[in-house]
mmCIF file as gemmi writes it, N, C-alpha and C atoms, coordinates in Angstrom:
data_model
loop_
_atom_site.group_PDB
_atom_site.id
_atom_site.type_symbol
_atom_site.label_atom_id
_atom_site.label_alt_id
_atom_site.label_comp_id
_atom_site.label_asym_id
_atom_site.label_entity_id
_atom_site.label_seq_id
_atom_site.pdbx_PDB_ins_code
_atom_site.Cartn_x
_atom_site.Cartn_y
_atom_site.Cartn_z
_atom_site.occupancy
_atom_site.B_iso_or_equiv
_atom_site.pdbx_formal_charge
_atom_site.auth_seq_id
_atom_site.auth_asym_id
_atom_site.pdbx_PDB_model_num
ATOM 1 N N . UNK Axp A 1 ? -41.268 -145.744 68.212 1 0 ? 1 A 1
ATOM 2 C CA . UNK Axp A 1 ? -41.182 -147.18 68.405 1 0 ? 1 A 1
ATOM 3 C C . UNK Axp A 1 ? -41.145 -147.884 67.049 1 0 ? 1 A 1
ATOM 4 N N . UNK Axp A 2 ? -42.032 -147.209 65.941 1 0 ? 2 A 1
ATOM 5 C CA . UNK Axp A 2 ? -41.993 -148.166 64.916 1 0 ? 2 A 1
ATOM 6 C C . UNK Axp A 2 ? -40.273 -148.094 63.946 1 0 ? 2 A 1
ATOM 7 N N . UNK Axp A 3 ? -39.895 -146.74 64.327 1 0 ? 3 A 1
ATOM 8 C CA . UNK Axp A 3 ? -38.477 -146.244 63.567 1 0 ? 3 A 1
ATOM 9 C C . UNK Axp A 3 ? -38.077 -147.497 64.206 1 0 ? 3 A 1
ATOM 10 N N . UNK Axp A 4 ? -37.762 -147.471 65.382 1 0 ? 4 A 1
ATOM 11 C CA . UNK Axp A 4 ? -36.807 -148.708 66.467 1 0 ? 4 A 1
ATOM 12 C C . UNK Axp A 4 ? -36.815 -149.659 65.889 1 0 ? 4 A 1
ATOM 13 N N . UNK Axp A 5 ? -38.049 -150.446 65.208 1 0 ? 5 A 1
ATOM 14 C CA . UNK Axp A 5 ? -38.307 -151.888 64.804 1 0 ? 5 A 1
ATOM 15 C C . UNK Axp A 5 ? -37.768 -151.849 63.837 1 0 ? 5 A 1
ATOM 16 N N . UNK Axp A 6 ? -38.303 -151.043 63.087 1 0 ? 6 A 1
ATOM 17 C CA . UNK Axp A 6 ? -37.996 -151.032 61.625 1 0 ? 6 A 1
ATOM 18 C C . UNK Axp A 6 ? -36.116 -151.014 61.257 1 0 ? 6 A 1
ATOM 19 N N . UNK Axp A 7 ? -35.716 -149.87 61.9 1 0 ? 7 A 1
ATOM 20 C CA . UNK Axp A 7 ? -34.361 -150.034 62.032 1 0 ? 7 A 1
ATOM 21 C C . UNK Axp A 7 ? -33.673 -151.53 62.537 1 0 ? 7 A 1
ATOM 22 N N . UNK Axp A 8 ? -34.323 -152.058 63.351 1 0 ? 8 A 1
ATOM 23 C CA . UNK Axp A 8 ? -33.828 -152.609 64.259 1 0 ? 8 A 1
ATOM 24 C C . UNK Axp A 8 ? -33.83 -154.235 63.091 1 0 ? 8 A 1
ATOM 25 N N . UNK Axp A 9 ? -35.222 -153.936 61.997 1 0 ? 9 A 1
ATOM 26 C CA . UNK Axp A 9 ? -35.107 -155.148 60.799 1 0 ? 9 A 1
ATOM 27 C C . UNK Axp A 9 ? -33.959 -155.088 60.103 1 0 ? 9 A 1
ATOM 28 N N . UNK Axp A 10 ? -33.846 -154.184 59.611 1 0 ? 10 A 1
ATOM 29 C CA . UNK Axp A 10 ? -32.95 -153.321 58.486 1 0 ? 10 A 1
ATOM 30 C C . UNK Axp A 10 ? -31.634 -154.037 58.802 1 0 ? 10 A 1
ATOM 31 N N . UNK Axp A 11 ? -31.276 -154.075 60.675 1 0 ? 11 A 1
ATOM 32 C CA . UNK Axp A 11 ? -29.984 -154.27 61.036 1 0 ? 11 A 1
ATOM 33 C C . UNK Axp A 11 ? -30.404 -155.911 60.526 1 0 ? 11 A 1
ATOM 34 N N . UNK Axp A 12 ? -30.889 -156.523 61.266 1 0 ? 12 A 1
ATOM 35 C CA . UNK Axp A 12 ? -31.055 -157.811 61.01 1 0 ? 12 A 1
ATOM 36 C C . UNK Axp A 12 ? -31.354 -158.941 59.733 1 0 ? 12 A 1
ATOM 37 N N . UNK Axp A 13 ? -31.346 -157.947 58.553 1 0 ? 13 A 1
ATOM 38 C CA . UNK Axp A 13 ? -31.678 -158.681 57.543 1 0 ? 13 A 1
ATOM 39 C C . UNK Axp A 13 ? -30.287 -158.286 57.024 1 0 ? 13 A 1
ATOM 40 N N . UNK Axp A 14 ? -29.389 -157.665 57.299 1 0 ? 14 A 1
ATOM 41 C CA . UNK Axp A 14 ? -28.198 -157.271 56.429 1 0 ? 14 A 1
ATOM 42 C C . UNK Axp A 14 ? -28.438 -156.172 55.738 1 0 ? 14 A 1
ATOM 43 N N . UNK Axp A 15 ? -29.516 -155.154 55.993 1 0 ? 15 A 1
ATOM 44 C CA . UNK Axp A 15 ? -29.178 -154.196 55.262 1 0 ? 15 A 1
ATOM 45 C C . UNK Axp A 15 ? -30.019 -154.316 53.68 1 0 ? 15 A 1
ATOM 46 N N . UNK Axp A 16 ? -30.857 -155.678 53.856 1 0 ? 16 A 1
ATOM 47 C CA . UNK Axp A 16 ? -31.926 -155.605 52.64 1 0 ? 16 A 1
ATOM 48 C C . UNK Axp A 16 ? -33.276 -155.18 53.195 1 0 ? 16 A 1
ATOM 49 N N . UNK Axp A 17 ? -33.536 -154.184 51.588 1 0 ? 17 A 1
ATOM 50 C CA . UNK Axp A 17 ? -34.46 -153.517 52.143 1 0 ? 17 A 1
ATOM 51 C C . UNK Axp A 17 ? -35.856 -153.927 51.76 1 0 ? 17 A 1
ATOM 52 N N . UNK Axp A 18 ? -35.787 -154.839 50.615 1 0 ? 18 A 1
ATOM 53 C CA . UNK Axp A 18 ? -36.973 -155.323 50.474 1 0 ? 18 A 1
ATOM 54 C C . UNK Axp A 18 ? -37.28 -156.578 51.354 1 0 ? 18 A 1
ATOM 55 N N . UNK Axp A 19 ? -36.82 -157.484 52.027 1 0 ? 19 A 1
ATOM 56 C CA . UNK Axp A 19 ? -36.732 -158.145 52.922 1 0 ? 19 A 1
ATOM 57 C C . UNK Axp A 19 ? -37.451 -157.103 54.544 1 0 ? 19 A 1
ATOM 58 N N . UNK Axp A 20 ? -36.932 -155.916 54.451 1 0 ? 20 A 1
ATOM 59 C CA . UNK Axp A 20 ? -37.186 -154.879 55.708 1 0 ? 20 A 1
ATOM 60 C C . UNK Axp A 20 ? -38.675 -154.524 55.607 1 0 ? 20 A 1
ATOM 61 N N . UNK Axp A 21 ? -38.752 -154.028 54.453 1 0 ? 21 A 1
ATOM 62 C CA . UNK Axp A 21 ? -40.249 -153.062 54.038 1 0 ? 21 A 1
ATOM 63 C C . UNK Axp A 21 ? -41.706 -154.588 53.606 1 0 ? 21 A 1
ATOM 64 N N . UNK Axp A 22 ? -40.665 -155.818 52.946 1 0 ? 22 A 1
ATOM 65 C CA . UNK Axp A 22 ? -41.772 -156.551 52.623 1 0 ? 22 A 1
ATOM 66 C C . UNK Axp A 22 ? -42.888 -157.093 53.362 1 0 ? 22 A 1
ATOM 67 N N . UNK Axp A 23 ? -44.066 -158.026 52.934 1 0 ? 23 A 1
ATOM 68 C CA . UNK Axp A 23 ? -44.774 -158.95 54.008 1 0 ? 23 A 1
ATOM 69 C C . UNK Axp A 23 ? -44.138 -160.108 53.302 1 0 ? 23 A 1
ATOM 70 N N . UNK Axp A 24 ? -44.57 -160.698 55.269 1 0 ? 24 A 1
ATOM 71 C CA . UNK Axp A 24 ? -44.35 -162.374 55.071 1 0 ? 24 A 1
ATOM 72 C C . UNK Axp A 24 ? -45.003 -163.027 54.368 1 0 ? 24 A 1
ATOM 73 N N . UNK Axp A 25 ? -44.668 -164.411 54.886 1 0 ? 25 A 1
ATOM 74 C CA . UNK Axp A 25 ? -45.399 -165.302 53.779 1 0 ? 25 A 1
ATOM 75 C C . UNK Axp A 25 ? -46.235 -165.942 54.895 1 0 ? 25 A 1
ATOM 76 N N . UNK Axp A 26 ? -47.451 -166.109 54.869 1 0 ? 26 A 1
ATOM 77 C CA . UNK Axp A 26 ? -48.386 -166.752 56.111 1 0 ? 26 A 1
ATOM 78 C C . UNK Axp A 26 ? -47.671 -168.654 56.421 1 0 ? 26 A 1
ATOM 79 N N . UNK Axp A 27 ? -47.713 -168.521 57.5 1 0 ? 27 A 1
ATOM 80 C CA . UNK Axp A 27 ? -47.194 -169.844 57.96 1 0 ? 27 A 1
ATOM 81 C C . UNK Axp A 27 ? -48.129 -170.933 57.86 1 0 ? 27 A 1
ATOM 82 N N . UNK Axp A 28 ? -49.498 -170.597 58.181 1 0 ? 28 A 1
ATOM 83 C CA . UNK Axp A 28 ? -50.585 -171.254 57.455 1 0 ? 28 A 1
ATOM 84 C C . UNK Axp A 28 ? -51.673 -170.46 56.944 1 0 ? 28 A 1
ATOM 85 N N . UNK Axp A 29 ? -52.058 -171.744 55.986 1 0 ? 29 A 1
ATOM 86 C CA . UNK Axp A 29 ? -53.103 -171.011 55.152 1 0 ? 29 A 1
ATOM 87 C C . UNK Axp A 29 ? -54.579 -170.339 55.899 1 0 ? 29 A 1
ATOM 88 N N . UNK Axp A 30 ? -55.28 -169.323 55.609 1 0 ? 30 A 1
ATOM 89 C CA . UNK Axp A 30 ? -56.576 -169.092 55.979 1 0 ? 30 A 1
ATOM 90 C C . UNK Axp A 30 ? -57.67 -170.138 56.14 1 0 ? 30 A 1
ATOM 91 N N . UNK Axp A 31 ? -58.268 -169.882 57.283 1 0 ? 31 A 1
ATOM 92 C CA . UNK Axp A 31 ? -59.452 -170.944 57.52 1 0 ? 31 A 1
ATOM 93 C C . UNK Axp A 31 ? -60.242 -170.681 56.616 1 0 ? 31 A 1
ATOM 94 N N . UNK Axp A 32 ? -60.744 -171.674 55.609 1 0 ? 32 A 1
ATOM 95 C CA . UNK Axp A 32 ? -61.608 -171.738 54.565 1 0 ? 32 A 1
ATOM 96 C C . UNK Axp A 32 ? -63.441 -171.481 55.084 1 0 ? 32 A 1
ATOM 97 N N . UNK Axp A 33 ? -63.67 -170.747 54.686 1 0 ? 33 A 1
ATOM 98 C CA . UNK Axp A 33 ? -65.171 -170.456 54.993 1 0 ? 33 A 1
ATOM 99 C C . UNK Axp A 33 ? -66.005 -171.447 54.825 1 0 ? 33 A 1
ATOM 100 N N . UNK Axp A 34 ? -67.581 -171.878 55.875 1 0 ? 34 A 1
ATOM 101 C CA . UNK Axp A 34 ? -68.062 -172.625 56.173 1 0 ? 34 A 1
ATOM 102 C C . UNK Axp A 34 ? -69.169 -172.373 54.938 1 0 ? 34 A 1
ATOM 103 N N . UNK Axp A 35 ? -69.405 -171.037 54.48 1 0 ? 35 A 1
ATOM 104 C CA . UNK Axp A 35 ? -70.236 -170.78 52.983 1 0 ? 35 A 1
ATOM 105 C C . UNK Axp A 35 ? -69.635 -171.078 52.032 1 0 ? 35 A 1
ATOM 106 N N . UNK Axp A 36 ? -70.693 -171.624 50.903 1 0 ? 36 A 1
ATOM 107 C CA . UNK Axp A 36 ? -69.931 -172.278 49.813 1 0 ? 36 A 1
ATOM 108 C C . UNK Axp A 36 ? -71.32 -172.209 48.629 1 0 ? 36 A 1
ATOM 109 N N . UNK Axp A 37 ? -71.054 -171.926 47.604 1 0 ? 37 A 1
ATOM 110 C CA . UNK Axp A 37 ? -72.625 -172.047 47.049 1 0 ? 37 A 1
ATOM 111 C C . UNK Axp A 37 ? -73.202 -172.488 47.059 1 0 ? 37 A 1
ATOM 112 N N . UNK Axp A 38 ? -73.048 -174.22 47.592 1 0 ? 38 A 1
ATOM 113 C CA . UNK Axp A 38 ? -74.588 -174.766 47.858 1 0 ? 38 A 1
ATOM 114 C C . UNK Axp A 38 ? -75.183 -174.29 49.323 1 0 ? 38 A 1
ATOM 115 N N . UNK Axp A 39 ? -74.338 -173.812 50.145 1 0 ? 39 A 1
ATOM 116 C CA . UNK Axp A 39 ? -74.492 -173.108 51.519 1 0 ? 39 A 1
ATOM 117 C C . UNK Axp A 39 ? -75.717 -172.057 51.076 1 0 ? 39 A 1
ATOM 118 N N . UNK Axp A 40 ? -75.083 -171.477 50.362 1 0 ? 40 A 1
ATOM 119 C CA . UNK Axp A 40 ? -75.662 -169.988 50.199 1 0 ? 40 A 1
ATOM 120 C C . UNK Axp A 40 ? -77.488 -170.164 49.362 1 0 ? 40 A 1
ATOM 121 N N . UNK Axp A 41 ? -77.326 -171.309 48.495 1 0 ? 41 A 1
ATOM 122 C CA . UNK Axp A 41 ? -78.408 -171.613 48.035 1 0 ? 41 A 1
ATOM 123 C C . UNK Axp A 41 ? -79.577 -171.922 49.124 1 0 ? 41 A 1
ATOM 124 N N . UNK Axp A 42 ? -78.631 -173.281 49.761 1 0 ? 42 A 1
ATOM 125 C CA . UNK Axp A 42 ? -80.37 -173.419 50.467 1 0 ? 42 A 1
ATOM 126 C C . UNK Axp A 42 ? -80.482 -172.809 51.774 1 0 ? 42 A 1
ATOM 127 N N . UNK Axp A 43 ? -79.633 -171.875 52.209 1 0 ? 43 A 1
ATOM 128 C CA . UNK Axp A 43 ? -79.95 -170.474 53.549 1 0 ? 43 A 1
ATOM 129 C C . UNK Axp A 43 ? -80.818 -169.661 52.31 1 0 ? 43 A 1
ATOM 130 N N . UNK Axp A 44 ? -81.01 -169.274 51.337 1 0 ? 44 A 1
ATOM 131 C CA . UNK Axp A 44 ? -81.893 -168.598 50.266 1 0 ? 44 A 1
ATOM 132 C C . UNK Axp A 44 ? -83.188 -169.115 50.068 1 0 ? 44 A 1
ATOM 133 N N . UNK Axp A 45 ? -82.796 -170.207 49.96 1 0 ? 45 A 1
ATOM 134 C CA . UNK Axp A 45 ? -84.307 -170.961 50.002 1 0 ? 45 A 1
ATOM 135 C C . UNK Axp A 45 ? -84.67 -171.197 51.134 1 0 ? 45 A 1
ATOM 136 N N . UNK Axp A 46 ? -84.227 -171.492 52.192 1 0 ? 46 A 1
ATOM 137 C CA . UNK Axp A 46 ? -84.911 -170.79 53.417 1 0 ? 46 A 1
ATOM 138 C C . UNK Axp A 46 ? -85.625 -169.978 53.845 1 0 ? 46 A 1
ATOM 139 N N . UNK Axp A 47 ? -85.121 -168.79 53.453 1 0 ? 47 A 1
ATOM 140 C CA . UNK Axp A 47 ? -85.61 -167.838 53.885 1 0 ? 47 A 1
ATOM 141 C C . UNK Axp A 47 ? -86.538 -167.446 52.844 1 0 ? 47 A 1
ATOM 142 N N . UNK Axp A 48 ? -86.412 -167.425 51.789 1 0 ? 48 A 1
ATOM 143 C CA . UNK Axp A 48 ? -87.225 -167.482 50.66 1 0 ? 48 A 1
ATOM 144 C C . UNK Axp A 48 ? -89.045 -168.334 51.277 1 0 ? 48 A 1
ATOM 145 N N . UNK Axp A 49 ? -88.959 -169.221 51.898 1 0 ? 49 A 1
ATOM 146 C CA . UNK Axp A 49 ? -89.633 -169.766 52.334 1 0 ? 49 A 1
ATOM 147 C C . UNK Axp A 49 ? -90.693 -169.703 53.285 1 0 ? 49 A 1
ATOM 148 N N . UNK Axp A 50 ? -91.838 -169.768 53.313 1 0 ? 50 A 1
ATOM 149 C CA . UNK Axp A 50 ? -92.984 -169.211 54.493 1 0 ? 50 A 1
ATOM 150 C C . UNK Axp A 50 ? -92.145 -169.471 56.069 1 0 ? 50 A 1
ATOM 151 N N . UNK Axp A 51 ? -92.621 -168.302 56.198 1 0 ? 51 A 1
ATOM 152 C CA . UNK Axp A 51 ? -91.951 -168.249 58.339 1 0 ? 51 A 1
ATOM 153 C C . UNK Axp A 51 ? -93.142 -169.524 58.668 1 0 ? 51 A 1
ATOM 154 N N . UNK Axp A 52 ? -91.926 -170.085 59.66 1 0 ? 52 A 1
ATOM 155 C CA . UNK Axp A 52 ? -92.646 -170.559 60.698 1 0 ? 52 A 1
ATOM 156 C C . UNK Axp A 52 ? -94.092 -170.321 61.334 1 0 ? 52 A 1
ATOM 157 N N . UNK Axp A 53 ? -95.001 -171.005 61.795 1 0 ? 53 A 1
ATOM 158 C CA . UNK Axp A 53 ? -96.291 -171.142 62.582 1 0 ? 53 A 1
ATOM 159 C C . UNK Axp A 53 ? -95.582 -169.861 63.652 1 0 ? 53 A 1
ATOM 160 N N . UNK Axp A 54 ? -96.615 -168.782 64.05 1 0 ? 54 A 1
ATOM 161 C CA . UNK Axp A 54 ? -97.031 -167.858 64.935 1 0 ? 54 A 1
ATOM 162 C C . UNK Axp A 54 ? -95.482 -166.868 64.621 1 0 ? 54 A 1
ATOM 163 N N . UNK Axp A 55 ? -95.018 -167.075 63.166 1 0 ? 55 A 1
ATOM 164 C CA . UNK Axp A 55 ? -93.886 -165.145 63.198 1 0 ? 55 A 1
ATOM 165 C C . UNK Axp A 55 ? -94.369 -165.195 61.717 1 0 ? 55 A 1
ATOM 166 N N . UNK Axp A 56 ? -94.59 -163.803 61.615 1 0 ? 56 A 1
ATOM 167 C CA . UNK Axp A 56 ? -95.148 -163.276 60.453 1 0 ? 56 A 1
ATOM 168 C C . UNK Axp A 56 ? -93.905 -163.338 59.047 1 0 ? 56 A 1
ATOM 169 N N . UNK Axp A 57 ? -92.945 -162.912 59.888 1 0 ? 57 A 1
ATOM 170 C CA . UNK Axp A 57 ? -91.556 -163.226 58.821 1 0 ? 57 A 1
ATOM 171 C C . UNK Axp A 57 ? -90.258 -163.47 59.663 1 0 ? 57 A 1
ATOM 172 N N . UNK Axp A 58 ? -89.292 -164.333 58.711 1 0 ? 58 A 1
ATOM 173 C CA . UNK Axp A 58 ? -87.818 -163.94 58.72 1 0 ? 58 A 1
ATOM 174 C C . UNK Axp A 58 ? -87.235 -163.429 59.716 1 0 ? 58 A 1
ATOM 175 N N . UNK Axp A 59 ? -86.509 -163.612 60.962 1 0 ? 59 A 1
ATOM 176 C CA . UNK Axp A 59 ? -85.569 -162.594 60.818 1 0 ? 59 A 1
ATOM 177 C C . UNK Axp A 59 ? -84.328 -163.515 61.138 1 0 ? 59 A 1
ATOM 178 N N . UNK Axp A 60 ? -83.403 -162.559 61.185 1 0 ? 60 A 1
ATOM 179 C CA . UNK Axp A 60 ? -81.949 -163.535 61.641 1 0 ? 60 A 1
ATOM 180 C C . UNK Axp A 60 ? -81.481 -163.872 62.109 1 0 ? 60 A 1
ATOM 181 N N . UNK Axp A 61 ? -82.081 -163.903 63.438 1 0 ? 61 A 1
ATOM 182 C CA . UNK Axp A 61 ? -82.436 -164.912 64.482 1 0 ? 61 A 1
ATOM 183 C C . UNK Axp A 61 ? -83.249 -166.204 64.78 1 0 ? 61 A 1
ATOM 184 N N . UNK Axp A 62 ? -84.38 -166.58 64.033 1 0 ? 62 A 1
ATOM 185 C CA . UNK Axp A 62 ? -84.552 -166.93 63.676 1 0 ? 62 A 1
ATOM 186 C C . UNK Axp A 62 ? -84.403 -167.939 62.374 1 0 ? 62 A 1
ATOM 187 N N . UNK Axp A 63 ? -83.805 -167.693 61.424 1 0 ? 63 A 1
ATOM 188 C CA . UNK Axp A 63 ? -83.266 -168.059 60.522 1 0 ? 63 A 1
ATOM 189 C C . UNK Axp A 63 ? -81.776 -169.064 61.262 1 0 ? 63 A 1
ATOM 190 N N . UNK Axp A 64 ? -81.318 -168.374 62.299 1 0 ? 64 A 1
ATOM 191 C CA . UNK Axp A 64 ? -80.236 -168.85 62.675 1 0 ? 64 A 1
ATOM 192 C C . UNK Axp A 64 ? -80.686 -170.572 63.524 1 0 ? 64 A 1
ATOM 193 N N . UNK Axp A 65 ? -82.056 -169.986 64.074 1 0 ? 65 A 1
ATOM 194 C CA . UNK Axp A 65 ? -82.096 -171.283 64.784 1 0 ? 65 A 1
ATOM 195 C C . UNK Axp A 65 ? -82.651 -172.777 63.909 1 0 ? 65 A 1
ATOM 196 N N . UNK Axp A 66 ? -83.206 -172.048 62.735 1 0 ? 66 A 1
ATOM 197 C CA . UNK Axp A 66 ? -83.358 -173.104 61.82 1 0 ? 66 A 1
ATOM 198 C C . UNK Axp A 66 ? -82.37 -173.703 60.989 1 0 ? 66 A 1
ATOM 199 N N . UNK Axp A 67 ? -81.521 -172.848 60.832 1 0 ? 67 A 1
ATOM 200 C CA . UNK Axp A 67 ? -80.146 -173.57 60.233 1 0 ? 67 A 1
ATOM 201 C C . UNK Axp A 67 ? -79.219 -174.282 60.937 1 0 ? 67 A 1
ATOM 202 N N . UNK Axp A 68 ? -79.359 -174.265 62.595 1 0 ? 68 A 1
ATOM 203 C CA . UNK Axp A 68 ? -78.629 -174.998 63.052 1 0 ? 68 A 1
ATOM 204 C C . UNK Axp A 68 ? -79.376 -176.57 63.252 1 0 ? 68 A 1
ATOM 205 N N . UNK Axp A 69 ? -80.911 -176.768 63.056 1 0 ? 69 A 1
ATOM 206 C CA . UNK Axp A 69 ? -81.296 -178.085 62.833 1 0 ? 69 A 1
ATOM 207 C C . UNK Axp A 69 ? -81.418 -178.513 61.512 1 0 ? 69 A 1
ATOM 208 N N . UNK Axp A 70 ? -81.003 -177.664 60.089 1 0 ? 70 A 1
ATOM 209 C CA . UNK Axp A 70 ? -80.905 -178.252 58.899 1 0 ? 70 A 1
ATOM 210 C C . UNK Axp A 70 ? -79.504 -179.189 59.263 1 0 ? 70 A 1
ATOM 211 N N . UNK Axp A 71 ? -79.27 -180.577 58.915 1 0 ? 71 A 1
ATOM 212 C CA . UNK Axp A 71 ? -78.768 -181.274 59.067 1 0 ? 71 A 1
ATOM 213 C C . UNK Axp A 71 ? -77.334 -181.133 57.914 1 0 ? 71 A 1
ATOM 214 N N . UNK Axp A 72 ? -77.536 -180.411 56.545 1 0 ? 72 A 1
ATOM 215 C CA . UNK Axp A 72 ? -77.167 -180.172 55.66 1 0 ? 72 A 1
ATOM 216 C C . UNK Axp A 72 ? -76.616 -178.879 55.672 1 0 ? 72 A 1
ATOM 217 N N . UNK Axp A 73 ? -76.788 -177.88 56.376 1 0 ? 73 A 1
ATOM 218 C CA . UNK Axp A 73 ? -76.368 -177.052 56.792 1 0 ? 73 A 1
ATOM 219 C C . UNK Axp A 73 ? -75.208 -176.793 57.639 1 0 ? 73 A 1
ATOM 220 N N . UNK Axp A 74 ? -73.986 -176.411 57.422 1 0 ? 74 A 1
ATOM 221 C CA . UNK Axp A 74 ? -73.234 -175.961 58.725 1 0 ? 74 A 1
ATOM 222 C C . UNK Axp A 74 ? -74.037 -174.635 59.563 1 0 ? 74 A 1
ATOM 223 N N . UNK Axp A 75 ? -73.643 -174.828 61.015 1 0 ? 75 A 1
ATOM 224 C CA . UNK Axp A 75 ? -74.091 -173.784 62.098 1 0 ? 75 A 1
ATOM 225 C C . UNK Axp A 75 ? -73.49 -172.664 61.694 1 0 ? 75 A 1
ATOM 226 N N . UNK Axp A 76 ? -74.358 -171.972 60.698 1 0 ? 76 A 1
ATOM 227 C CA . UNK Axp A 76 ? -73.726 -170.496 60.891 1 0 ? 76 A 1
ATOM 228 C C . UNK Axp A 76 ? -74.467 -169.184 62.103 1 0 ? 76 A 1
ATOM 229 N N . UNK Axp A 77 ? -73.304 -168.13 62.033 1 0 ? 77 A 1
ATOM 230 C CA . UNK Axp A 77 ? -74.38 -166.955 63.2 1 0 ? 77 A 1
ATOM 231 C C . UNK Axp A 77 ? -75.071 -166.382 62.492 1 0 ? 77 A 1
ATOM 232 N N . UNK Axp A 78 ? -75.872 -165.809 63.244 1 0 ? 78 A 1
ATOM 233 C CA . UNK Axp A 78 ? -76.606 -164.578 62.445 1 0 ? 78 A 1
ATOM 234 C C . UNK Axp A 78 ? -76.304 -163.564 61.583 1 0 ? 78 A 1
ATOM 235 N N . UNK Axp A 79 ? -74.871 -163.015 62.421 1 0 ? 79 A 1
ATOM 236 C CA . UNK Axp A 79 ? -74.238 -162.147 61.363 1 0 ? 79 A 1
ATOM 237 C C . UNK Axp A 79 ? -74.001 -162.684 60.046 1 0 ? 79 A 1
ATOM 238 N N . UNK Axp A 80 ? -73.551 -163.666 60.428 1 0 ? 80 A 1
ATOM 239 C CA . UNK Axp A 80 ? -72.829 -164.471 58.917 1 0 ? 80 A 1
ATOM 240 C C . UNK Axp A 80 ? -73.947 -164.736 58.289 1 0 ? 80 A 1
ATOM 241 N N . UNK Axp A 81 ? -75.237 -165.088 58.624 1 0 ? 81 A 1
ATOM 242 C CA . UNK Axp A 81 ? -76.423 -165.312 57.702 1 0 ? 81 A 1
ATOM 243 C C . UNK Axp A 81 ? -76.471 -163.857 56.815 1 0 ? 81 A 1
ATOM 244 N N . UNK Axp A 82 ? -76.563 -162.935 57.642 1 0 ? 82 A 1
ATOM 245 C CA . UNK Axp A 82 ? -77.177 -161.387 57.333 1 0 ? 82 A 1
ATOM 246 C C . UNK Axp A 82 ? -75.505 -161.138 56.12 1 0 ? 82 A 1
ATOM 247 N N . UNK Axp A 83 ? -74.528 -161.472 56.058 1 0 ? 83 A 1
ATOM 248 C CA . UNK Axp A 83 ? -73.382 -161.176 55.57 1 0 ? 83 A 1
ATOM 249 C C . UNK Axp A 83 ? -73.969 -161.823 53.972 1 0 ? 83 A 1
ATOM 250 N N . UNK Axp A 84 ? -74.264 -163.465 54.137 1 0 ? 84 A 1
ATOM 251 C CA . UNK Axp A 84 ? -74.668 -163.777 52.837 1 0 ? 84 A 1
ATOM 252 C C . UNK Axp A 84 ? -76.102 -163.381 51.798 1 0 ? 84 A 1
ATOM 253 N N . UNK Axp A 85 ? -77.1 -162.825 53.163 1 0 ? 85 A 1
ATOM 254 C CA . UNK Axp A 85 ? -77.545 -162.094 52.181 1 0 ? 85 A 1
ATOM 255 C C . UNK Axp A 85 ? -77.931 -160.718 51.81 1 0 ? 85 A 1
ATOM 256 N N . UNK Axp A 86 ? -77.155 -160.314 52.228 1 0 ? 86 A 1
ATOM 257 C CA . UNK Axp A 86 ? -76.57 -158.899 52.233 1 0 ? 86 A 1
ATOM 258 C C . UNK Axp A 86 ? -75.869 -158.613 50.519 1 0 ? 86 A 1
ATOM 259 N N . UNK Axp A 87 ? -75.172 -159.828 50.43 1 0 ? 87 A 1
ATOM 260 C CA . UNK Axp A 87 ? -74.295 -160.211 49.491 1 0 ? 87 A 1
ATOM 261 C C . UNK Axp A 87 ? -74.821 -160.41 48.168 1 0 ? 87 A 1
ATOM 262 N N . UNK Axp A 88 ? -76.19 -161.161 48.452 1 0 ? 88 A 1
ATOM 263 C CA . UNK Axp A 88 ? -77.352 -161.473 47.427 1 0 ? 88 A 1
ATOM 264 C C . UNK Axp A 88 ? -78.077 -160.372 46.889 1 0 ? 88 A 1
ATOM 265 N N . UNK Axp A 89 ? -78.124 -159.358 48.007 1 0 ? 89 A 1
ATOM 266 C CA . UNK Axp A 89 ? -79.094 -158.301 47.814 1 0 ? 89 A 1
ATOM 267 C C . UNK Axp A 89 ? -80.691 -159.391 48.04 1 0 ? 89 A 1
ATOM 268 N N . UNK Axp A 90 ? -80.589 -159.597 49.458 1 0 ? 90 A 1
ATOM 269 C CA . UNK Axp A 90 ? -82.092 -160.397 49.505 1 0 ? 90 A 1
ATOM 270 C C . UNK Axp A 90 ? -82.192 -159.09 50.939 1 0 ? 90 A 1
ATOM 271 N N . UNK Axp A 91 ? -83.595 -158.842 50.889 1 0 ? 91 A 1
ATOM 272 C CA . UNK Axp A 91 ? -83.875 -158.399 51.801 1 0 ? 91 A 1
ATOM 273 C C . UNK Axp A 91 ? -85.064 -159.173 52.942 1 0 ? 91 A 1
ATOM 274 N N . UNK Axp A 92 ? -85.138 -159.721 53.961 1 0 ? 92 A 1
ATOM 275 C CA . UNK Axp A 92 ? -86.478 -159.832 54.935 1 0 ? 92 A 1
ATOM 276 C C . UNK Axp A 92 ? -86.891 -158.763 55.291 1 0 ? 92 A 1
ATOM 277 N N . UNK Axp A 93 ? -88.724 -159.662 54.366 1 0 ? 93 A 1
ATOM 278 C CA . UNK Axp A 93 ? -89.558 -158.932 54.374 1 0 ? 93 A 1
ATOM 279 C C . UNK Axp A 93 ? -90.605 -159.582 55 1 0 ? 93 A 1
């Protein structure tokens, strides 16, 4: 199937082959990420920060539900929390 396509470019571009084998050009640009370094700062200082009344620490669930009432904050997920500081090399402890 992929010979088929591929051939089937080859016919359609005239027989150019860098046109056949190349990539496109994106029609639009990538969605720009909701992290940004001041993002990343104060989710750090967050967590950096004493847990909440009755949890001993952190986790990223938590963390998640507090960043969605920082007002200054965009709603990020959990993963994406755990992605930036993963990134930091911060660990919850």
């Amino acid at each position: 199937e992929t010979l088929r396509l591929v051939a089937k470019r080859f016919a359609d571009t005239g027989g150019d082959v860098w046109a056949t084998v190349g990539r496109k050009q994106r029609a639009f640009p990538p969605v720009a990420s909701p992290v940004t370094g001041e993002v990343e700062a104060r989710l750090i200082a967050l967590a950096c920060s004493a847990a909440p009344a009755g949890h001993a620490r952190w986790s990223l669930r938590l963390l998640e539900k507090h960043v969605a009432l920082a007002e200054d904050i965009p709603d990020l997920d959990h993963s994406t929390i755990g992605r930036v500081l993963k990134k930091r090399n911060f660990a919850l402890t």
